[in-house]
C-alpha positions in Angstrom: -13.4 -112.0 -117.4 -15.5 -113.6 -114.3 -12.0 -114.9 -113.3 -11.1 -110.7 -113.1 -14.4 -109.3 -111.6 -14.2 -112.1 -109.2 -10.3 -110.9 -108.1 -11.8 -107.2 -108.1 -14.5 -107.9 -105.6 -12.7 -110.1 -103.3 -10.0 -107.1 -103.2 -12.3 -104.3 -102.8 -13.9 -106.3 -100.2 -10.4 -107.0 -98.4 -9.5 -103.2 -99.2 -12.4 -102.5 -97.1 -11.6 -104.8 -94.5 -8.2 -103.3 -94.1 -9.6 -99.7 -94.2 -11.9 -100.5 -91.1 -9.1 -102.2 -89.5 -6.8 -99.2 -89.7 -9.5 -96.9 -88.9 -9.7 -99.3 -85.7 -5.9 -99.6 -84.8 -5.7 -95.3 -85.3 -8.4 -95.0 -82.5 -6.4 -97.6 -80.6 -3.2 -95.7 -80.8 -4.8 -92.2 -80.2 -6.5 -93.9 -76.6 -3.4 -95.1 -75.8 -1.8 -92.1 -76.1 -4.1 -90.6 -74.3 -4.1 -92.7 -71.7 0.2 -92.4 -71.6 -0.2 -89.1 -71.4 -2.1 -88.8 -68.6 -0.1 -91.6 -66.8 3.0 -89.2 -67.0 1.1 -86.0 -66.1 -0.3 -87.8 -62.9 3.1 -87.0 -60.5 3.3 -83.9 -61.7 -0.4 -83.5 -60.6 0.1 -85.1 -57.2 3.3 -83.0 -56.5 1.2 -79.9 -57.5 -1.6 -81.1 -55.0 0.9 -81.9 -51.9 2.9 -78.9 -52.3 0.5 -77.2 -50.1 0.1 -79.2 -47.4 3.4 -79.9 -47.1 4.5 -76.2 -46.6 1.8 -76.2 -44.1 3.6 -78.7 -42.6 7.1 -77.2 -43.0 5.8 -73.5 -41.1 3.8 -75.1 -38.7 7.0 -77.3 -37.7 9.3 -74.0 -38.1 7.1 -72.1 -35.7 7.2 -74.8 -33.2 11.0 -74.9 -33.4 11.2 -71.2 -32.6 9.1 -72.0 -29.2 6.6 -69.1 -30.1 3.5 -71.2 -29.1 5.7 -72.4 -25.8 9.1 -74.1 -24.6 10.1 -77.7 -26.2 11.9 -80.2 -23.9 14.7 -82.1 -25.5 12.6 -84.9 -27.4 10.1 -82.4 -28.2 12.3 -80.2 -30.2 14.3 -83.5 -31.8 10.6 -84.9 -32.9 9.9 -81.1 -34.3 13.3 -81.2 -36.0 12.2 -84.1 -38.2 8.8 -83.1 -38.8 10.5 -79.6 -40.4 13.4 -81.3 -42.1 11.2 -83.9 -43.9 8.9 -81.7 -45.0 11.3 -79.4 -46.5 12.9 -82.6 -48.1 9.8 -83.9 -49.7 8.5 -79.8 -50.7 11.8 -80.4 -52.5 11.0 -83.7 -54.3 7.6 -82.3 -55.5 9.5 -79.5 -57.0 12.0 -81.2 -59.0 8.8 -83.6 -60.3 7.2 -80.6 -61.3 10.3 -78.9 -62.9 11.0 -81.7 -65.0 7.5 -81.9 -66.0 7.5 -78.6 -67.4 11.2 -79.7 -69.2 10.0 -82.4 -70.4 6.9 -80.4 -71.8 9.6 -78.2 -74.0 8.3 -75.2 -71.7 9.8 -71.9 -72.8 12.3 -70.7 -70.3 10.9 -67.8 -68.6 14.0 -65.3 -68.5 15.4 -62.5 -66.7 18.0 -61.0 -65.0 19.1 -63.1 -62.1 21.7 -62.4 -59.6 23.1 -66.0 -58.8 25.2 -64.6 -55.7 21.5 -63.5 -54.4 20.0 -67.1 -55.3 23.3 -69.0 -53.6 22.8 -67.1 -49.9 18.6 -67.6 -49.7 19.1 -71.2 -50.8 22.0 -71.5 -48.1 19.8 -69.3 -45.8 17.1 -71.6 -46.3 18.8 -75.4 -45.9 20.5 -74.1 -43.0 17.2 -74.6 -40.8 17.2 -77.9 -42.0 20.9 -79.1 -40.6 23.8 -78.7 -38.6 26.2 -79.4 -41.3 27.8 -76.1 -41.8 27.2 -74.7 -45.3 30.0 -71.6 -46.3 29.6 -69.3 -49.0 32.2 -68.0 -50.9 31.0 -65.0 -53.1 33.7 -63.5 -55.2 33.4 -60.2 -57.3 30.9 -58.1 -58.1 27.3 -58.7 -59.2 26.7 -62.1 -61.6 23.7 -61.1 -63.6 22.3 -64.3 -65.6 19.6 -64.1 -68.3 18.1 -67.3 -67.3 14.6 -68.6 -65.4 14.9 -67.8 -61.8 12.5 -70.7 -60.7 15.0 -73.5 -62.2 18.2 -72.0 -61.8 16.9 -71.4 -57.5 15.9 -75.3 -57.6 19.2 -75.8 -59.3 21.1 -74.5 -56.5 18.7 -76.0 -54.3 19.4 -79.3 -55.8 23.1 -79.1 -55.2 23.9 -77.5 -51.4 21.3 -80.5 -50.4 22.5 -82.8 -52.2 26.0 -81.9 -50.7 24.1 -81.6 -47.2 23.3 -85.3 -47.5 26.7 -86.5 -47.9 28.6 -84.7 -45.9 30.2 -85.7 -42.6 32.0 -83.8 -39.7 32.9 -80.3 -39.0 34.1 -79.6 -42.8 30.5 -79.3 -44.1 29.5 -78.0 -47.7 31.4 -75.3 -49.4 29.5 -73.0 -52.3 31.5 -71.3 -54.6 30.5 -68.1 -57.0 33.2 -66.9 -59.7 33.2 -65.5 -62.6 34.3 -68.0 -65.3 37.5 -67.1 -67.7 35.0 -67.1 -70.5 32.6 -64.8 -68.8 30.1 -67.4 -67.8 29.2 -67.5 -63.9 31.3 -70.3 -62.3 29.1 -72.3 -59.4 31.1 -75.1 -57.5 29.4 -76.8 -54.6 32.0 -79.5 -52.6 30.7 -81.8 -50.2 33.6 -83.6 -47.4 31.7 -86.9 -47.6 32.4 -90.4 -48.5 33.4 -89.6 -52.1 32.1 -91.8 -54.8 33.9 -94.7 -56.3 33.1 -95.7 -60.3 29.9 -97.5 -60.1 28.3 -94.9 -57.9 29.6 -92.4 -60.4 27.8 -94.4 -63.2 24.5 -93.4 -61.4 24.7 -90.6 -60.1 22.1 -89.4 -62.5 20.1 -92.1 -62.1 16.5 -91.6 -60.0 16.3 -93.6 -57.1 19.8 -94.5 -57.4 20.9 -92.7 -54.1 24.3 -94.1 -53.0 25.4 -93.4 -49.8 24.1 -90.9 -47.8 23.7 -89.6 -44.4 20.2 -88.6 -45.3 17.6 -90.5 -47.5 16.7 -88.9 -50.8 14.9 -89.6 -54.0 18.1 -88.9 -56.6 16.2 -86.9 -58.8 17.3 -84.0 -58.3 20.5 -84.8 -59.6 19.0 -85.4 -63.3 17.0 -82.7 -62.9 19.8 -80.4 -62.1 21.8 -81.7 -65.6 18.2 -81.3 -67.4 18.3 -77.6 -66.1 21.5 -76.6 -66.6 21.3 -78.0 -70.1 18.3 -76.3 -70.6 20.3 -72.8 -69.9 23.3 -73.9 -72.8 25.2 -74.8 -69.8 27.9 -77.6 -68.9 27.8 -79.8 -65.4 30.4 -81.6 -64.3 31.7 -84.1 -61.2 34.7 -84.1 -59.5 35.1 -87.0 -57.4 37.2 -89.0 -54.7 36.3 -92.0 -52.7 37.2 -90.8 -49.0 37.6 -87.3 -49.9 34.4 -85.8 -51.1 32.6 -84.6 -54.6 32.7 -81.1 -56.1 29.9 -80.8 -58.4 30.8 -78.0 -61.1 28.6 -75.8 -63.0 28.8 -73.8 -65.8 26.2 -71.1 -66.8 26.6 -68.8 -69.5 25.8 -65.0 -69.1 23.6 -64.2 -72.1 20.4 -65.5 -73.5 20.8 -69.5 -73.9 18.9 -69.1 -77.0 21.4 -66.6 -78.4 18.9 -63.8 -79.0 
């Protein structure tokens, strides 16, 4: 009988023990992942805060190449050049951090109507400041009305022409393609007259930070989030490549609601 009551308290008391120890650990975890949380967040917070300057940056240099304030000599206008295409390259980097923030959030897709022919010749209109690697569009058929989110699918195509832009080489440039697809989907193909890639590179092409080779320096994230948006949209994405030849990047975008509604 003592033998019993003795067993019960000791229990109890380790019972109690383990109670406050849990009650411990469940604090612990719920700091921590607090704390991973806002670790994440934070480059989506300092591309929100840098966006701003850096279009500052981007119009200021843009006003200066169009001589408005006054004439550029040779080095001048090459200096200028740089200023304007980096900015635009890194305004581009803090949008693809924040895109796959809001991805990775499980963000509802804001959609609408979206002409993709429309999205194809501002994002050409745009990257064309930014080189002298010709970029041709080839527009075919009438209008190409997606229901999808504007902002991803105009970073989307973003993504891909400068991506294209970076590894291409001589007079052939980039070449962006709008069809409709044999299933009715709209049909995007962007082909680049670069270096190709061989199978490792191929392997990473995904990959952040896993650039390649490139004529232009870049962060490689805006190839995974390119996938993550097209997935997002029920979409496919796929890469056609050669080594000395060049890449075609394919994509696939269906014309009705992704979520089938």
């Amino acid at each position: 009988m003592i033998a019993a009551i003795i067993i019960a308290v000791v229990a109890a008391g380790i019972i109690a023990r383990l109670a406050v120890l849990n009650s411990r650990l469940t604090s612990e975890l719920e700091r921590a992942r607090v704390e991973v949380k806002r670790y994440e967040s934070q480059p989506a917070v300092v591309a929100h805060e840098i966006r701003t300057p850096l279009s500052l940056i981007e119009a200021s240099a843009e006003l200066l190449m169009g001589e408005s304030p006054g004439p550029l000599n040779e080095t001048q206008a090459s200096f200028v050049s740089t200023i304007f295409d980096n900015a635009t390259q890194a305004i581009g980097i803090a949008e693809n951090s924040l895109v796959q923030r809001r991805l990775k959030d499980g963000a509802a897709l804001r959609l609408d109507l979206v002409d993709i022919r429309d999205v194809v010749g501002d994002a050409a209109q745009s990257l064309r400041r930014t080189t002298d690697i010709p970029i041709l569009v080839d527009v075919r058929g009438g209008i190409l009305p997606l229901y999808a989110d504007e902002q991803l699918i105009r970073q989307l195509v973003w993504n891909l022409v400068n991506n294209a832009i970076r590894h291409s080489e001589g007079e052939d440039g980039v070449r962006v393609r709008v069809n409709q697809a044999e299933d009715g989907g709209a049909l995007l193909e962007v082909t680049d007259h670069g270096n190709g890639m061989d199978s490792a590179d191929l392997e990473r092409f995904f990959t952040p930070f896993a650039t390649g080779s490139s004529r232009r320096p870049g962060s490689g994230i805006g190839m995974l989030v390119s996938q993550e948006i097209v997935a997002a949209h029920g979409g496919k994405m796929m890469v056609d490549t050669r080594p000395d030849v060049g890449t075609t990047i394919v994509v696939l975008l269906p014309l009705g609601n992704p979520g089938g509604e």
